[in-house]
C-alpha positions as a Markdown table, in Angstrom:
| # | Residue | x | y | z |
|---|---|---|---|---|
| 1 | Unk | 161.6 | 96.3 | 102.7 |
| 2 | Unk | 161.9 | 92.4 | 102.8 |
| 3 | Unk | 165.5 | 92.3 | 102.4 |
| 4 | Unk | 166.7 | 88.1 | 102.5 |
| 5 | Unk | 169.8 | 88.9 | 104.2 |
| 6 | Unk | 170.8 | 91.5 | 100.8 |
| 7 | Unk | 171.5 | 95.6 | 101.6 |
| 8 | Unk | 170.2 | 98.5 | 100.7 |
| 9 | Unk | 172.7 | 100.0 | 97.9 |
| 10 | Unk | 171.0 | 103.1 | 96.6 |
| 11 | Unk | 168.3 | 104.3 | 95.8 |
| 12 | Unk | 167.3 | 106.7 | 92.3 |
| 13 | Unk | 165.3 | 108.9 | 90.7 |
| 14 | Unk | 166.0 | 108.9 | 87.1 |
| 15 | Unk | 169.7 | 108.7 | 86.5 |
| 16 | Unk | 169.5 | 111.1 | 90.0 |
| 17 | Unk | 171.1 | 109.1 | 92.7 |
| 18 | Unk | 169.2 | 109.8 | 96.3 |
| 19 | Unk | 171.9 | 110.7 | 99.2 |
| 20 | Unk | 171.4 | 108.8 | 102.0 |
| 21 | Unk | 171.0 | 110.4 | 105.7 |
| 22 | Unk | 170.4 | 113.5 | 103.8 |
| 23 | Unk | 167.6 | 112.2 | 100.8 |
| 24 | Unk | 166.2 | 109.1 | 103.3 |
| 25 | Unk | 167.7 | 107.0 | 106.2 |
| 26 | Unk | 167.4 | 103.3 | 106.4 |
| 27 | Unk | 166.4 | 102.1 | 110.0 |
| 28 | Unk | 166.2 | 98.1 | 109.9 |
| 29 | Unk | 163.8 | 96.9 | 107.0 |
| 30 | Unk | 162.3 | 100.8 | 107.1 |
| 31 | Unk | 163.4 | 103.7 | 104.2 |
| 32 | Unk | 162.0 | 107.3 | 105.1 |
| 33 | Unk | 162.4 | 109.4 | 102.1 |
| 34 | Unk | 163.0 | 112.9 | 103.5 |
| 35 | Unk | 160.1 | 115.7 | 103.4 |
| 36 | Unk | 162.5 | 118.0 | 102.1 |
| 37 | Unk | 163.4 | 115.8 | 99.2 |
| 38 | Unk | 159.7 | 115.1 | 98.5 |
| 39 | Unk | 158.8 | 118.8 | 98.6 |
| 40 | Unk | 161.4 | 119.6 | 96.3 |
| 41 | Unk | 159.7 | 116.9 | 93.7 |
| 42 | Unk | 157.6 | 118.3 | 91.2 |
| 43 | Unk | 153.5 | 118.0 | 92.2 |
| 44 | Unk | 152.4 | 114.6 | 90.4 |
| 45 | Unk | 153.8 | 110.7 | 90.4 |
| 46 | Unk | 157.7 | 110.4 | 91.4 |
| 47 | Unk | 159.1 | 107.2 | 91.1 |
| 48 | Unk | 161.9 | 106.1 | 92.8 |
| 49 | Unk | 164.4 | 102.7 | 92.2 |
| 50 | Unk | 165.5 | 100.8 | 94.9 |
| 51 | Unk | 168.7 | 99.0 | 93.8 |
| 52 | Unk | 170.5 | 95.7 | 95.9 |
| 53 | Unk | 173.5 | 93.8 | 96.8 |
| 54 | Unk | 171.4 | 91.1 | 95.1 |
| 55 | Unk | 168.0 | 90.8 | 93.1 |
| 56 | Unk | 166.6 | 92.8 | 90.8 |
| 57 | Unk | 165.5 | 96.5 | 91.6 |
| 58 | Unk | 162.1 | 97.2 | 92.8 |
| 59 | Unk | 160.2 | 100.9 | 92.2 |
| 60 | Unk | 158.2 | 102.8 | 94.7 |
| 61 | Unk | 155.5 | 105.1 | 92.6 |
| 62 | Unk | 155.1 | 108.3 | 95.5 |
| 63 | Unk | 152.2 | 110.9 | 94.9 |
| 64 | Unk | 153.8 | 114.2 | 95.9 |
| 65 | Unk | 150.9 | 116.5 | 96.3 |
| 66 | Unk | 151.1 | 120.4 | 97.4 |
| 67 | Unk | 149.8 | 120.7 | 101.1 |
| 68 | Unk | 151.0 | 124.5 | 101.0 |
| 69 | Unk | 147.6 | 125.8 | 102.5 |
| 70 | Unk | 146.1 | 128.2 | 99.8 |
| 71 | Unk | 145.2 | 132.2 | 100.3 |
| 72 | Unk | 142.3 | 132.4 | 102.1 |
| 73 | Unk | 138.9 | 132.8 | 100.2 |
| 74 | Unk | 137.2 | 129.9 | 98.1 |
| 75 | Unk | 135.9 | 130.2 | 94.9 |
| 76 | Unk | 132.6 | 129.3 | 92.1 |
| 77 | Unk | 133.2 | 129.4 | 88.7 |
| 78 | Unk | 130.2 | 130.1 | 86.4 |
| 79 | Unk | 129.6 | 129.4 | 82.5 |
| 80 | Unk | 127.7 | 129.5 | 79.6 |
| 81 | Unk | 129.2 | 129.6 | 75.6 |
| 82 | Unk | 128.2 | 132.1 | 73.5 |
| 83 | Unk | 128.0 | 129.5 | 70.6 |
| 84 | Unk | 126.8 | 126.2 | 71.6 |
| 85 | Unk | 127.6 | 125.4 | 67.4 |
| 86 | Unk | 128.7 | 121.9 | 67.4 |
| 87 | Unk | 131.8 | 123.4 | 65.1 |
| 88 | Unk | 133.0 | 126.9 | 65.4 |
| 89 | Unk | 135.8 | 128.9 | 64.4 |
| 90 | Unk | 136.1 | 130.4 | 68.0 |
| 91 | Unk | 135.7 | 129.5 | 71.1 |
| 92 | Unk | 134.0 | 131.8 | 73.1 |
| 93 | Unk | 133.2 | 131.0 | 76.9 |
| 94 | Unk | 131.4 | 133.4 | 79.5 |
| 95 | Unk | 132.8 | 132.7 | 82.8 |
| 96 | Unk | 131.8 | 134.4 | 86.1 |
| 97 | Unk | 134.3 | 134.6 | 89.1 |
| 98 | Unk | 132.6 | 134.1 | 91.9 |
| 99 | Unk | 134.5 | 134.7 | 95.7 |
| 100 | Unk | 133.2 | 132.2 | 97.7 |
| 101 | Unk | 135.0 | 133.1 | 101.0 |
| 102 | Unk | 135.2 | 135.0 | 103.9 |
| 103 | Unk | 138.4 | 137.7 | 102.8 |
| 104 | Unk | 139.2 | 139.2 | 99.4 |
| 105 | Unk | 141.7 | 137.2 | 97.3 |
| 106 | Unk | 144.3 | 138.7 | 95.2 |
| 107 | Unk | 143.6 | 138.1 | 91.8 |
| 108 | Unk | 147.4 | 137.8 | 90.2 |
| 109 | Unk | 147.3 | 134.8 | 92.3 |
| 110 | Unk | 144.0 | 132.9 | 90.7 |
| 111 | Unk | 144.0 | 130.6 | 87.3 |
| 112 | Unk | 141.0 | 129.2 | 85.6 |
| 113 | Unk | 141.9 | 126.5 | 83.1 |
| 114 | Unk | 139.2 | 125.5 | 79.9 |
| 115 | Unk | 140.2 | 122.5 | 78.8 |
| 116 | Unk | 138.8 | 121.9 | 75.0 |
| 117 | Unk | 140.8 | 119.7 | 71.9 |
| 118 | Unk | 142.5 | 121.9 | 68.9 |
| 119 | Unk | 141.4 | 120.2 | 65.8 |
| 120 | Unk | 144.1 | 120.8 | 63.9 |
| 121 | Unk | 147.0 | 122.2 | 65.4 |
| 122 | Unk | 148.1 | 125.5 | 65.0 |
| 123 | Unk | 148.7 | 129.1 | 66.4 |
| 124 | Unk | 146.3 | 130.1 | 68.7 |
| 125 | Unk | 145.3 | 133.6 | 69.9 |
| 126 | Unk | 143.7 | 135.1 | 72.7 |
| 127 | Unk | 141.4 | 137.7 | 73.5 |
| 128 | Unk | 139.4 | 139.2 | 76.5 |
| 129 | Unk | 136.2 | 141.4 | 74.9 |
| 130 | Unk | 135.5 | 142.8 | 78.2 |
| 131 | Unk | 135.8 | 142.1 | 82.0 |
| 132 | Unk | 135.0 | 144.5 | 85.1 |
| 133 | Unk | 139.2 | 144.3 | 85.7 |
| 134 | Unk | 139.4 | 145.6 | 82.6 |
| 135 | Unk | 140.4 | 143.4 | 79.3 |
| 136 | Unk | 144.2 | 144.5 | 79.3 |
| 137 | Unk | 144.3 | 142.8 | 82.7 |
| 138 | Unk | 143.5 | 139.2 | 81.8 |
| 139 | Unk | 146.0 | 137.0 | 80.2 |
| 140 | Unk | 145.5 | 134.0 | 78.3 |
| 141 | Unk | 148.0 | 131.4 | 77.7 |
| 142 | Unk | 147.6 | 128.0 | 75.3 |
| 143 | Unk | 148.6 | 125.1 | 77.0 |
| 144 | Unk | 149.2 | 121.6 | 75.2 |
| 145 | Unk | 148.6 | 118.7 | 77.3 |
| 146 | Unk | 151.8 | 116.4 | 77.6 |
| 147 | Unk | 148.8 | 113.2 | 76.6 |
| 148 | Unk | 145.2 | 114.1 | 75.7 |
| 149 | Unk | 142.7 | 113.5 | 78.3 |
| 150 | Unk | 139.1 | 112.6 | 77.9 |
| 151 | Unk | 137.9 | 115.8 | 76.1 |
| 152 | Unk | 141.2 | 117.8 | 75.9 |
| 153 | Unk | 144.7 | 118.0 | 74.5 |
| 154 | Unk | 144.9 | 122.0 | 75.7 |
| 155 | Unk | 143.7 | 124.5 | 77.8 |
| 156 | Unk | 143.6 | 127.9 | 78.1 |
| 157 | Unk | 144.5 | 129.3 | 81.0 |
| 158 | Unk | 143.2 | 132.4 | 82.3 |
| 159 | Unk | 145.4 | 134.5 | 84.6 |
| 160 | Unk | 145.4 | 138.6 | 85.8 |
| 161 | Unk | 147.9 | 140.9 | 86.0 |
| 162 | Unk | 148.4 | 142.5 | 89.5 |
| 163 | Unk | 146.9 | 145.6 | 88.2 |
| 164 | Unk | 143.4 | 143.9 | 88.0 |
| 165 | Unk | 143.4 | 143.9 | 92.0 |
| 166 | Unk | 141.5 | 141.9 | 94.8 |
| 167 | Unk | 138.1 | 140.6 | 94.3 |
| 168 | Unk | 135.9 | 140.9 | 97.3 |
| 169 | Unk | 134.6 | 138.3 | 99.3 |
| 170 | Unk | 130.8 | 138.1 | 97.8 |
| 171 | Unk | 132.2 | 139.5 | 94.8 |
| 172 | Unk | 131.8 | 138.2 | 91.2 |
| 173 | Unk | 133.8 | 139.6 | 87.7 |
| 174 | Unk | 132.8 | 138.6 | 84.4 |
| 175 | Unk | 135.6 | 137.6 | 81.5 |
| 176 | Unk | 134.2 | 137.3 | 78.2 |
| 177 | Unk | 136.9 | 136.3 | 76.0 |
| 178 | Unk | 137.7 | 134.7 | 72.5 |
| 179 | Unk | 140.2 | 131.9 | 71.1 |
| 180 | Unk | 141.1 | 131.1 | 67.6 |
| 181 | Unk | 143.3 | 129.3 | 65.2 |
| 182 | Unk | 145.7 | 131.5 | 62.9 |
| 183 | Unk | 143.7 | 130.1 | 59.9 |
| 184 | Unk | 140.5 | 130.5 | 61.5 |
| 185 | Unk | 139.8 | 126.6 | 61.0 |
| 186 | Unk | 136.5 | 125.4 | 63.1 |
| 187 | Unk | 137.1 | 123.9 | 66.7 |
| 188 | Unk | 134.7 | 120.4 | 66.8 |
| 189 | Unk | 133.1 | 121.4 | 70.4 |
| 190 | Unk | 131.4 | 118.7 | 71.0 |
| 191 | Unk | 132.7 | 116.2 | 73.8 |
| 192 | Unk | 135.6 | 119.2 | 74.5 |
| 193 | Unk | 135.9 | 118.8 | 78.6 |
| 194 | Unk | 134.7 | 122.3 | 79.5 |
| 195 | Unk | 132.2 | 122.7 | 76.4 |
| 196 | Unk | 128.5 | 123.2 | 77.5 |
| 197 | Unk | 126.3 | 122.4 | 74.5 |
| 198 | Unk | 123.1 | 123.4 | 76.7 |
| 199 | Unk | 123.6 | 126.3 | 78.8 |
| 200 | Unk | 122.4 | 129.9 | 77.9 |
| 201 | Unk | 123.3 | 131.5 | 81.3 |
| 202 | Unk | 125.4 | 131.5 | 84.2 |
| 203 | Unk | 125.4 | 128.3 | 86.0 |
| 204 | Unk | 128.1 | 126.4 | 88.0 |
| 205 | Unk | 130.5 | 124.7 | 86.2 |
| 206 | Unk | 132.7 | 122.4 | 87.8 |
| 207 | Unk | 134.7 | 121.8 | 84.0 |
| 208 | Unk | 136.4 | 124.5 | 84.2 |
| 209 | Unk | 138.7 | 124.7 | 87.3 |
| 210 | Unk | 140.4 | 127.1 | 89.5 |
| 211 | Unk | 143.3 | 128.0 | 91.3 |
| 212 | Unk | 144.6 | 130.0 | 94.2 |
| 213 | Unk | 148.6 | 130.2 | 94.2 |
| 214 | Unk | 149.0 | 126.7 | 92.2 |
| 215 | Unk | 146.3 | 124.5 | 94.1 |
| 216 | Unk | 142.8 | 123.9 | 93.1 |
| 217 | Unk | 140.0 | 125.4 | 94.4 |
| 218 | Unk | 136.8 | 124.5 | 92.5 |
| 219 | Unk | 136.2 | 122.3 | 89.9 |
| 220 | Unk | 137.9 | 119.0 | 88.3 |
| 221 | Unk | 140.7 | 118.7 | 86.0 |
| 222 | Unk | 139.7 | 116.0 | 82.8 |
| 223 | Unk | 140.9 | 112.0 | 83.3 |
């Protein structure tokens, strides 16, 4: 901090005020913000207002990222669509799970995320056709992004219940599965994020992202 002779007099997140020697400690000119606080943030931008004796407040944008080191084992996520229609009334991706690593990973603790724009809003529903785990044993939950991103205002997220087990190191499952609107209106395919108008067969995908206990593992998230 340049300070010009002014103090310190708090400093916020939100309409939360930061307690100091507990939150972060002032040493001269220098603030340390407190891991603990940090890791208490939730994983994305937090921006914090640092307010004076005189002069107008200043911000501090901080990335808070999750450096929690992941179950061991690494992952490849393989796709094709079963229509590559540039409109279709379902969306019906065939993804392979492929363990990467070196130890089995427990699969209640992986997500895969397709990323894809609705259309039209309205109720969607879910459904797993068939998947070595068995089909009772994968979930699927609609997500609405907070702003659309290139290609996406949702995602589907694919999780397991801890009855589907551990896959293998070397080991692949397949999930074919199905989503569709409540009145069966088209989805517009084209340009959707983890949409691949040309594939037929497996292949790696890097648009359609996983995760082991919260972090990613493989692929990219949409900008």
């Amino acid at each position: 901090m340049t300070l010009n002779g002014n103090t310190l007099s708090s400093i916020k997140n939100g309409e939360a005020t930061l307690t100091a020697g507990t939150d972060y400690t002032v040493s001269g000119s220098a603030v340390t913000i407190s891991k603990a606080y940090l890791a208490a943030q939730a994983v994305g931008t937090t921006t914090l207002s640092f307010n004076f004796s005189a002069g107008a407040a200043q911000t501090l944008a901080v990335a808070v990222v999750d450096t929690t080191a992941p179950s061991a084992g690494g992952f490849k996520v393989q796709m094709y669509n079963s229509s590559t229609a540039a409109a279709a009334n379902t969306l019906s991706p065939k993804i392979k799970l492929m363990n990467t690593g070196t130890t089995a990973v427990s699969l209640v603790d992986v997500k895969l995320r397709y990323f894809y724009t609705i259309d039209g809003e309205q109720t969607q529903s879910f459904f797993c056709d068939w998947s070595q785990v068995g089909s009772a044993n994968v979930t699927g939950t609609f997500v609405k992004l907070p702003a659309a991103k290139t290609g996406a205002d949702y995602y589907l997220e694919l999780g397991f219940t801890s009855a589907a087990g551990s896959l293998a190191a070397g080991e692949s499952i397949d999930i074919q599965l199905r989503a569709s609107k409540s009145d069966w209106s088209n989805y517009t395919q084209t340009g959707d994020y983890s949409f691949n108008a040309a594939g037929t067969a497996y292949a790696d995908w890097a648009n359609i992202p996983a995760y082991i206990s919260g972090s990613l593992v493989w692929g990219n998230e949409p900008s």
